[in-house]
LUMKOLLUM-199702 format. One record per residue (C-alpha): residue in three letters; y negated, z negated, x negated; chain. Coordinates in nm, 2 decimals, padded with zeros to 4 digits, always signed. Layout:
N
+--------+--------+--------+--------+--------+
: residu :     yy :     zz :     xx : chaine :
+--------+--------+--------+--------+--------+
:    ALA :      Y :      Z :      X :      A :
...
+--------+--------+--------+--------+--------+
***
This chain:
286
+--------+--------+--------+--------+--------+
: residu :     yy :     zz :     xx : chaine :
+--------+--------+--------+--------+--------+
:    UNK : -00.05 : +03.58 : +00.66 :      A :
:    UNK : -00.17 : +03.33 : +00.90 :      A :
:    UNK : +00.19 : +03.20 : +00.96 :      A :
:    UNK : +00.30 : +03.21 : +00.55 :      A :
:    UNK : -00.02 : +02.98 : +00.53 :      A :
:    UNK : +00.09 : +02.76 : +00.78 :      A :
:    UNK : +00.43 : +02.71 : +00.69 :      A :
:    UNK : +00.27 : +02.69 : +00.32 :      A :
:    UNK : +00.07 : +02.39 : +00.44 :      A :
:    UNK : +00.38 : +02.20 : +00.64 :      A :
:    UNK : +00.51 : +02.20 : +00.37 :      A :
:    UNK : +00.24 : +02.05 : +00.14 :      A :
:    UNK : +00.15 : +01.83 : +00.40 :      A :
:    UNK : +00.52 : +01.68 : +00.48 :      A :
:    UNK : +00.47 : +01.56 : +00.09 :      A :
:    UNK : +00.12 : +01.43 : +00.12 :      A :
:    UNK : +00.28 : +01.25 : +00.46 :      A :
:    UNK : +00.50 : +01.04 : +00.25 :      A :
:    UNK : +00.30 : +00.96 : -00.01 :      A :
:    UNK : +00.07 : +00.85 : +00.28 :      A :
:    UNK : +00.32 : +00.60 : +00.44 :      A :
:    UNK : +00.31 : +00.45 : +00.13 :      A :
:    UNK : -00.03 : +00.37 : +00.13 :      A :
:    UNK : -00.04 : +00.31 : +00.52 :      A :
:    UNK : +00.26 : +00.02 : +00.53 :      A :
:    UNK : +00.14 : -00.15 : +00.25 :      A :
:    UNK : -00.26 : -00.15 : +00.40 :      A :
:    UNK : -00.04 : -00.27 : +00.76 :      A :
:    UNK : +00.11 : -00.56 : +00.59 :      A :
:    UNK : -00.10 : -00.71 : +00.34 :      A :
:    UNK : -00.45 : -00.48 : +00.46 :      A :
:    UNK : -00.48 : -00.36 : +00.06 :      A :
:    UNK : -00.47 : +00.01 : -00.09 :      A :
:    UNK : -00.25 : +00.04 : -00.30 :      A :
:    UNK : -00.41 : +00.32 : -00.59 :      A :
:    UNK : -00.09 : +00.30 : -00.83 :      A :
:    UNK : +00.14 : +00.50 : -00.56 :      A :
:    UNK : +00.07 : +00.85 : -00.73 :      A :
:    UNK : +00.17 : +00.72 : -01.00 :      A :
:    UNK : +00.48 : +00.59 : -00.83 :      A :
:    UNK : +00.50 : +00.91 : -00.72 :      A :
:    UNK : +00.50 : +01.07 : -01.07 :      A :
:    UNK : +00.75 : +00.76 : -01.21 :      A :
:    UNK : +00.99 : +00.89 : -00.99 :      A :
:    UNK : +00.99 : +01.26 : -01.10 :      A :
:    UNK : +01.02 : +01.17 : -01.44 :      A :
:    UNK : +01.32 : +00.96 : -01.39 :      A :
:    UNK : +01.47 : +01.22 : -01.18 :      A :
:    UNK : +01.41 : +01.48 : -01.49 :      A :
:    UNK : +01.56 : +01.25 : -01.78 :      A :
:    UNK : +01.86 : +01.17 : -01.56 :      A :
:    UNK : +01.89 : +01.53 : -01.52 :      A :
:    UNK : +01.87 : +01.59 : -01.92 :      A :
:    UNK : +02.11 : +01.34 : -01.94 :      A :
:    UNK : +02.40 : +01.58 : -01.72 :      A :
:    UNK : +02.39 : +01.34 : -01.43 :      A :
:    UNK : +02.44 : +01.52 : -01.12 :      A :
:    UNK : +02.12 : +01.67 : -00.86 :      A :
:    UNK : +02.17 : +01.49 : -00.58 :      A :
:    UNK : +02.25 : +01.12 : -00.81 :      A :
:    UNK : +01.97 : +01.19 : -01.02 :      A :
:    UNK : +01.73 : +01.24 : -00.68 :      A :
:    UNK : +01.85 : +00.93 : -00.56 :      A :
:    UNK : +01.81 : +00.75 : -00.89 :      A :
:    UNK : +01.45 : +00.87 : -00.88 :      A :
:    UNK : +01.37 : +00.72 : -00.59 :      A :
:    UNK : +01.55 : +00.39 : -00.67 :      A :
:    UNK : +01.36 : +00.36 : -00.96 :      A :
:    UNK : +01.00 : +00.40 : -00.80 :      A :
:    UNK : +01.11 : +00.17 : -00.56 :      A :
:    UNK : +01.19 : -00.11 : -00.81 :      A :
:    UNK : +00.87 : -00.02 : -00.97 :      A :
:    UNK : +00.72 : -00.03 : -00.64 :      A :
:    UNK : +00.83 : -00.42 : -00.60 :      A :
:    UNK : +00.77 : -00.45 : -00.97 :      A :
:    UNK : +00.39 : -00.40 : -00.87 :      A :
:    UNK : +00.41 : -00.64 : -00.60 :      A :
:    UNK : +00.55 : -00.89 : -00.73 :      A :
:    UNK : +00.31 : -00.89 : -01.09 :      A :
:    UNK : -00.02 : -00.74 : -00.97 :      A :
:    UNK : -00.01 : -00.81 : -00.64 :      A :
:    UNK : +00.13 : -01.16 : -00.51 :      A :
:    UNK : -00.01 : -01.37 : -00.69 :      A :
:    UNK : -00.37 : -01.22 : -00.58 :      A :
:    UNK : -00.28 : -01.28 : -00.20 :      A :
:    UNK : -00.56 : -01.50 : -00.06 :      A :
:    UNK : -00.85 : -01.42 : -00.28 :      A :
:    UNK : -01.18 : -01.16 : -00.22 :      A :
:    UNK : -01.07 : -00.85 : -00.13 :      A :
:    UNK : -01.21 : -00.68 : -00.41 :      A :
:    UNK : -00.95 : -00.86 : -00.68 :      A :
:    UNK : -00.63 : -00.68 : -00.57 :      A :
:    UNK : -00.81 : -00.34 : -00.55 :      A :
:    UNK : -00.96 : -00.37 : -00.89 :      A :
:    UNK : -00.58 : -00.48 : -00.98 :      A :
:    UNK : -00.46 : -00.19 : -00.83 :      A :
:    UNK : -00.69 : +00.05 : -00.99 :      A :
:    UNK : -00.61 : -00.11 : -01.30 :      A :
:    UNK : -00.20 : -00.07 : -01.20 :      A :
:    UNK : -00.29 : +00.32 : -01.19 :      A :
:    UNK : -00.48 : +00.32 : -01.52 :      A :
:    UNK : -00.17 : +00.14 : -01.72 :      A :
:    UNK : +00.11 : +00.34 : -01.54 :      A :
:    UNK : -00.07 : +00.68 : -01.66 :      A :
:    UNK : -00.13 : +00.55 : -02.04 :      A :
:    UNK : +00.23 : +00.42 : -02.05 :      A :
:    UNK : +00.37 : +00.75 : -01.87 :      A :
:    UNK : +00.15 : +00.91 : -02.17 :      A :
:    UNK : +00.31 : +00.78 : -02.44 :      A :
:    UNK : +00.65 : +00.76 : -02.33 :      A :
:    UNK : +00.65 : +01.14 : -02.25 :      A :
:    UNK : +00.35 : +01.29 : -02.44 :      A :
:    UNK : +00.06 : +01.50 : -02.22 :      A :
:    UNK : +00.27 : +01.82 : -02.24 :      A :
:    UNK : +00.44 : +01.97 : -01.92 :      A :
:    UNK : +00.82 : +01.89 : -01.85 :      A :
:    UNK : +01.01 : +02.15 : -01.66 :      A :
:    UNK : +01.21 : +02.04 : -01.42 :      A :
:    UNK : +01.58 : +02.17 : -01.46 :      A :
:    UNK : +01.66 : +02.29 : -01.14 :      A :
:    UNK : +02.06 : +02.35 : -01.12 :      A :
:    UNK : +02.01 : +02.58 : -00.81 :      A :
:    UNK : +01.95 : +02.89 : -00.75 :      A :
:    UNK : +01.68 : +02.93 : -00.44 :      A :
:    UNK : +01.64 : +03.25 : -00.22 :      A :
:    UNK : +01.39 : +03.44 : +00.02 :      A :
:    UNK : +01.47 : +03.46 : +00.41 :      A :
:    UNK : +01.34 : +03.66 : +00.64 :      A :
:    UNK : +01.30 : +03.45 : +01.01 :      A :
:    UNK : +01.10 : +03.67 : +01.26 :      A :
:    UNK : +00.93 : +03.86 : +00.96 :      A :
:    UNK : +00.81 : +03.57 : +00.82 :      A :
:    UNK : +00.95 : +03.52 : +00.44 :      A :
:    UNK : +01.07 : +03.17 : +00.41 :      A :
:    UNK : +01.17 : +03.02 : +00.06 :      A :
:    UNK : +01.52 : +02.85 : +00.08 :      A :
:    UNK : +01.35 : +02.59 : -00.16 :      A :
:    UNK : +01.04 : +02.54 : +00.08 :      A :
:    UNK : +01.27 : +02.50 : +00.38 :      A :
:    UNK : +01.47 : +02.22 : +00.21 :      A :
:    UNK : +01.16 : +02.02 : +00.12 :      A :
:    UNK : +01.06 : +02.02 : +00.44 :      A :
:    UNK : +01.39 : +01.94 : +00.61 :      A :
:    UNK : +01.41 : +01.65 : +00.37 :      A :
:    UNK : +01.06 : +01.50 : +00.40 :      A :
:    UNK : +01.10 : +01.53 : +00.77 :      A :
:    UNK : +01.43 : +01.33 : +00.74 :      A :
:    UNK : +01.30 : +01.04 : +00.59 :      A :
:    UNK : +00.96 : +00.98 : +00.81 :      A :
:    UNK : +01.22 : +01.03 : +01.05 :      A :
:    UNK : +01.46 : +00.72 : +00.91 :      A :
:    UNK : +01.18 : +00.53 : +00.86 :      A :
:    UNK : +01.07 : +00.59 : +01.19 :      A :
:    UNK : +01.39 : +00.44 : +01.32 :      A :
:    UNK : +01.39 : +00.20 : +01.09 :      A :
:    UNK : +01.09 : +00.07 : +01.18 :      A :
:    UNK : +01.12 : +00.07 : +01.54 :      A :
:    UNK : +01.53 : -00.03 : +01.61 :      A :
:    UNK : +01.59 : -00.23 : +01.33 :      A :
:    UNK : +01.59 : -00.65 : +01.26 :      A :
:    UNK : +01.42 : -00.60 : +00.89 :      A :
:    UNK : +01.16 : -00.31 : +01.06 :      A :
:    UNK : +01.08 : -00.49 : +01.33 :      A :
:    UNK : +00.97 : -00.82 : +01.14 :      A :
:    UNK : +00.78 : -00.56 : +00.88 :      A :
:    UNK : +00.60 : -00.50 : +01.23 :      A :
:    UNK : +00.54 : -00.88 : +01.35 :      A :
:    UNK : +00.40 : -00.94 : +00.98 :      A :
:    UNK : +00.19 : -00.64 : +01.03 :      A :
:    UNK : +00.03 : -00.78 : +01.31 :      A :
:    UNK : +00.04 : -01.14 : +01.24 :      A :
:    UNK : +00.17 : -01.27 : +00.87 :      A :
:    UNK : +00.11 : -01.67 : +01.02 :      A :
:    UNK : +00.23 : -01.67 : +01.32 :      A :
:    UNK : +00.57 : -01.44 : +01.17 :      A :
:    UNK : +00.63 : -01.72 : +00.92 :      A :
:    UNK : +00.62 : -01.97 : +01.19 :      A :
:    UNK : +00.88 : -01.79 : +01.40 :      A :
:    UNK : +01.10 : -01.78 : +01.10 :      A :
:    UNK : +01.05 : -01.45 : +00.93 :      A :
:    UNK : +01.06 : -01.45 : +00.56 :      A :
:    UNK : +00.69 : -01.29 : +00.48 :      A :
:    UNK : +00.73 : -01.28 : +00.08 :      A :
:    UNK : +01.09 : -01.07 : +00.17 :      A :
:    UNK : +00.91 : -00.84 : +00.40 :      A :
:    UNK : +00.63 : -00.74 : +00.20 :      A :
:    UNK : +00.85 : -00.68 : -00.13 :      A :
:    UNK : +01.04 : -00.42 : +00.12 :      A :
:    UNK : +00.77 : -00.27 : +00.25 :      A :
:    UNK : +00.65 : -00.23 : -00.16 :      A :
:    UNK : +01.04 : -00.12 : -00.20 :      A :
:    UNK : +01.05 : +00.15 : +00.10 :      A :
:    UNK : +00.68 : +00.28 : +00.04 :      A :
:    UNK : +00.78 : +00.34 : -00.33 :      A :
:    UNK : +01.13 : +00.52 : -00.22 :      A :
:    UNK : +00.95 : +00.78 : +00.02 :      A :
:    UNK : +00.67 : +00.83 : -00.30 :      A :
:    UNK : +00.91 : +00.86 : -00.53 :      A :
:    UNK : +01.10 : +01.10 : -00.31 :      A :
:    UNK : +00.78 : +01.33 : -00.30 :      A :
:    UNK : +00.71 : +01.35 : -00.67 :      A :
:    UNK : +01.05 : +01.48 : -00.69 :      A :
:    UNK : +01.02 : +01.73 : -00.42 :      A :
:    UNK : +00.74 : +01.86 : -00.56 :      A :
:    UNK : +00.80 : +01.87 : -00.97 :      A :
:    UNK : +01.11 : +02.10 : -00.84 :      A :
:    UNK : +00.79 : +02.30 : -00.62 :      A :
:    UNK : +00.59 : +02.33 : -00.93 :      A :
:    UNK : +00.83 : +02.33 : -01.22 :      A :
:    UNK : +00.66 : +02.11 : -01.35 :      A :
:    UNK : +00.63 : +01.67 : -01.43 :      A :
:    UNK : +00.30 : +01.53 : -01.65 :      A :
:    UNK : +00.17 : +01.16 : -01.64 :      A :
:    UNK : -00.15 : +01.29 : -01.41 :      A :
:    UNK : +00.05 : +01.47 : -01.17 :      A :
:    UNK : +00.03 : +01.18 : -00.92 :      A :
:    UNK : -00.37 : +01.14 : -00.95 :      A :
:    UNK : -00.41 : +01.45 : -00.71 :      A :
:    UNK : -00.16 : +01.38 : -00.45 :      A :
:    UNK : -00.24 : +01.01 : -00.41 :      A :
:    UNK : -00.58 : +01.05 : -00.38 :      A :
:    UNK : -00.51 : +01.33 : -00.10 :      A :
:    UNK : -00.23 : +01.13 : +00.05 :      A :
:    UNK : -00.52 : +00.86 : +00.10 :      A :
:    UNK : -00.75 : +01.07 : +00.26 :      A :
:    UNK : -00.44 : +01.19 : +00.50 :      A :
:    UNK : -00.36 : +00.80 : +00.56 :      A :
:    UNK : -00.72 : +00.73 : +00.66 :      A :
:    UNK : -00.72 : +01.11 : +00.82 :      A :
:    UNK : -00.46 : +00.94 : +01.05 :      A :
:    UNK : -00.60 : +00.62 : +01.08 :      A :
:    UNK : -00.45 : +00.38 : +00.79 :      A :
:    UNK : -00.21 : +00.11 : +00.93 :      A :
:    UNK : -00.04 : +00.38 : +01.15 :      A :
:    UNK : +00.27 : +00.54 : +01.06 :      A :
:    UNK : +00.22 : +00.84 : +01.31 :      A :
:    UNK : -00.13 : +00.87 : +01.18 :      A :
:    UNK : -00.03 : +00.88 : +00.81 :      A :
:    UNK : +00.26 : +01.17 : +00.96 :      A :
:    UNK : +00.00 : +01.35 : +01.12 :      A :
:    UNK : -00.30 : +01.29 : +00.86 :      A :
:    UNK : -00.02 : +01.45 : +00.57 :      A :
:    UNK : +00.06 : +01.77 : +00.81 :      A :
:    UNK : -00.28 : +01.82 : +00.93 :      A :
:    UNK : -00.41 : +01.83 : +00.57 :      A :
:    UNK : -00.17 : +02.00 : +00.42 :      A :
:    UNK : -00.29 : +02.29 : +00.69 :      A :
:    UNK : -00.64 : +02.26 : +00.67 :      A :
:    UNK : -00.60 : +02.26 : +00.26 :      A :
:    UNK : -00.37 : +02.59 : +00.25 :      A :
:    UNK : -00.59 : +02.80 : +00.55 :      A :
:    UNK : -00.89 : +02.66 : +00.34 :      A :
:    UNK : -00.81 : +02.81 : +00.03 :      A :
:    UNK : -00.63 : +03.17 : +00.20 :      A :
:    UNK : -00.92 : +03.23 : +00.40 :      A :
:    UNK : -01.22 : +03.10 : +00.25 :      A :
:    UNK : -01.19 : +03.06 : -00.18 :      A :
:    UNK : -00.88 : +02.86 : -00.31 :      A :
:    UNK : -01.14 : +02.73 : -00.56 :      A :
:    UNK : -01.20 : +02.50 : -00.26 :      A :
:    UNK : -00.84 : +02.39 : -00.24 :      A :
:    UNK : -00.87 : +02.05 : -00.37 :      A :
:    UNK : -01.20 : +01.99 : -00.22 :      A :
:    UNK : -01.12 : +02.05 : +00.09 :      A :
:    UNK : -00.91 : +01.71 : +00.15 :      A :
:    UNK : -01.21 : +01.48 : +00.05 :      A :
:    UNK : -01.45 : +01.67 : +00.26 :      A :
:    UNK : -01.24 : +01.59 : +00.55 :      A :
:    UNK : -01.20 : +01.20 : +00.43 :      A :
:    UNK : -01.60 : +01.22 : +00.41 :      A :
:    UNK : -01.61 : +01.34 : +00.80 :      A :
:    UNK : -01.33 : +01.12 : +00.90 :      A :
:    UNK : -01.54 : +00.84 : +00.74 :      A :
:    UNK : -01.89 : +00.93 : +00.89 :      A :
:    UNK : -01.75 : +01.01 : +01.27 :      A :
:    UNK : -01.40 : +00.83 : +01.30 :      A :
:    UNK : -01.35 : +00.61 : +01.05 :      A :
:    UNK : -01.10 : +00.47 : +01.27 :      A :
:    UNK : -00.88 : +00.76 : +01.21 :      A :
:    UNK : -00.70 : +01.01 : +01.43 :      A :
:    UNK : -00.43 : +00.75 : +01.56 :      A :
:    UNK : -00.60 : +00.38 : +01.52 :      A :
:    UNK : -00.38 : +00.09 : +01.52 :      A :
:    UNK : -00.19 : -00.12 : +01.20 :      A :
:    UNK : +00.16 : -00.19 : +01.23 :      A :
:    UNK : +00.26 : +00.09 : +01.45 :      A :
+--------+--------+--------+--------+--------+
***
């Protein structure tokens, strides 16, 4: 049981991990939360599922998801966010908040409050590895999740455009002096965050069956208590903050009361807060 759990929470926890980079690239760059990403996330599902509806094939309609929430991504950057740079701290969260509140009402009435299946055009099995049953379905969500935190980690690290994401991480002033294009790094950071999110509301409306304008208010707000978990401004950290909390919410709920499922991620952002606000892996820009 102990292992099923486990595996149960990897896989939870790989989704909550890129939801997280989201939030933790954004917070390196520009040192803001961005509250609208779960319902990036969600945007992203539902594109997937009308592309779907429309006969376009899996794999195009998973990618077109995800290029969607990215250009809503740099949508939100450029409208609620940009033009906000500079001023009390305060004003871009309240514009963010208020970026979450209008993506729900619109997601309402484009698509009504009602449940959308997701039409799945495979067919997903049960293996057996060591005695442990493993779903076909949960093994490719975490292969895939775990392929893209491991682009982006590549990205981030080898690469001309990740590396000056890095430099205006650490310093936005002194990046613009050495000629790096700030406005350009920042709307890919927005564009890249968005992706992954979108990526995740996908992987997990196929999970569930399911897409519904709230579906991104619970992930998000666990994906931010897995980006603080980590320590926020940390790429590893929001990695490690997903996984860990995708664990400690699925061993929670088998072994104790699964009425304390949801609960469980903001009692650990409450005791991150108090002892280590810091997070697991301090640092921004990593």
């Amino acid at each position: 049981m102990f292992l099923q759990q486990l595996l149960n929470g990897l896989t939870a926890g790989a989704v909550y991990a890129l939801i997280a980079l989201g939030y933790t690239m954004i917070y390196g760059i520009l040192g803001l939360i961005n509250f609208a990403q779960g319902e990036i996330y969600m945007f992203g599902a539902f594109v997937a599922v009308l592309l779907l509806g429309a006969g376009v094939n899996f794999f195009l309609a998973f990618i077109g998801g995800m290029g969607a929430a990215a250009l809503l991504g740099v949508a939100l950057e450029r409208v609620a966010f940009r033009p906000l740079r500079g001023s009390h701290p305060l004003v871009p969260l309240i514009s963010a908040i208020g970026a979450s509140i209008f993506l729900q009402s619109l997601a309402l009435l484009l698509f009504g409050p009602n449940d959308r299946p997701f039409p799945i055009q495979f067919t997903f099995s049960t293996i057996t590895i060591a005695g442990l049953p493993l779903s076909s379905l949960q093994g490719a969500i975490l292969l895939a999740a775990l392929g893209f935190m491991a682009l982006l980690v590549v990205f981030v690290r080898y690469t001309r455009y990740g590396k000056a994401i890095v430099a205006c991480a650490l310093d936005r002033d002194t990046a613009r002096l050495m000629g790096v294009n700030v406005d350009r790094m920042v709307a890919l950071t927005f564009l890249i965050g968005s992706a992954l999110s979108g990526a995740a509301g996908i992987m997990m409306a196929i999970y569930y069956n399911a897409t519904y304008p709230r579906m991104g208010l619970l992930p998000g707000l666990k994906a931010f208590s897995a980006a603080i978990l980590g320590g926020v401004g940390s790429i590893p950290g929001a990695i490690l903050g997903g996984l860990l909390l995708g664990v400690a919410e699925s061993l929670g709920a088998a072994y104790f009361s699964s009425g304390y499922k949801d609960a469980i991620a903001f009692a650990i952002l409450i005791l991150v807060l108090l002892f280590r606000p810091q997070g697991i892996l301090k640092g921004r820009g990593d």
